[in-house]
C-alpha positions, 0 to 999 in steps of 0.5 A: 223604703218599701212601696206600702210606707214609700220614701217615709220609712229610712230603711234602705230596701234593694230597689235602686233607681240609678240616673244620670245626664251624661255617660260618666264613669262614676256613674256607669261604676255606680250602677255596676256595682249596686248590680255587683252588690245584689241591687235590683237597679234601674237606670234612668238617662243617659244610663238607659239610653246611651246618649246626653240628657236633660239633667232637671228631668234626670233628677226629677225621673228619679225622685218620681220614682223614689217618691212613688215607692216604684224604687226605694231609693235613687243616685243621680249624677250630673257634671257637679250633681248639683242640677240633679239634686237641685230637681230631685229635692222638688218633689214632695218627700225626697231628701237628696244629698249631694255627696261626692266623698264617704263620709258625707254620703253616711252622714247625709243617711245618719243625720238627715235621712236621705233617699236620693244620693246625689254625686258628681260626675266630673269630681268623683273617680270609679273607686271614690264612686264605690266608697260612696256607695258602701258608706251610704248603704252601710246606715241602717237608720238615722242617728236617734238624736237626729229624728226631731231634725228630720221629722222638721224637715218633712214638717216645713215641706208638708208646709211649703209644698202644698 
């Protein structure tokens, strides 16, 4: 997802948005090892300024910047990551995912083309965190069979959020 085709193009690029309403450790692992891994990471909340934040803003910061091509793709935690995914699914070409094991984390790259992974920071542990984010970023591109799928989603949301 690079800024000349932003959140349209399914290909995960190394910039990374990474946001969060609490310090939770799933959070704070998720951050280090995007940075262990290569990323180029930008943290967003509590991430970046060591203190409680609103999480409808948390989520919204990040798919702002995904949906903007300042970042190819973002993480947002909260208690369930349910508020965080909840905001970032408002704004115009995000597809977050709410996904607290590996194997939902790579189908909702496979089957759905998410550009926002959302996790919880009260169920996920540091190494869950870690499986998460292999599986996430193990998908290249969405499953073929599933493109029809997709480009409806983005057709109801061209229709919807006007």
């Amino acid at each position: 997802m690079g800024s000349s085709n932003k959140n349209s193009n399914s290909k995960l690029g190394k910039k990374v948005v990474v946001g969060s309403d609490d310090l939770y450790p799933a959070a704070k692992k998720i951050y280090e090892y995007l940075k262990e891994k290569g990323y180029e990471v930008i943290p967003l909340g509590s991430l970046k300024t060591n203190k409680p934040e609103p999480w409808p803003f948390v989520g919204y910061e990040v798919a702002r910047m995904v949906s903007t091509g300042k970042a190819d793709w973002g993480v947002v935690v909260c208690y369930t990551g349910t508020g965080v995914s909840i905001a970032a699914n408002k704004v115009k070409g995000i597809r977050a995912a709410l996904c607290n094991d590996a194997q939902t984390a790579k189908g909702a790259r496979l089957w759905n083309d998410a550009n926002v992974l959302a996790v919880s920071g009260r169920l996920v542990s540091e190494e869950v965190a870690k499986e998460i984010i292999d599986a996430w970023v193990s998908v290249k591109e969405p499953d073929p069979s599933e493109i029809k799928n997709i480009k409806s989603i983005k057709d109801i949301e061209e229709s919807e959020l006007k």
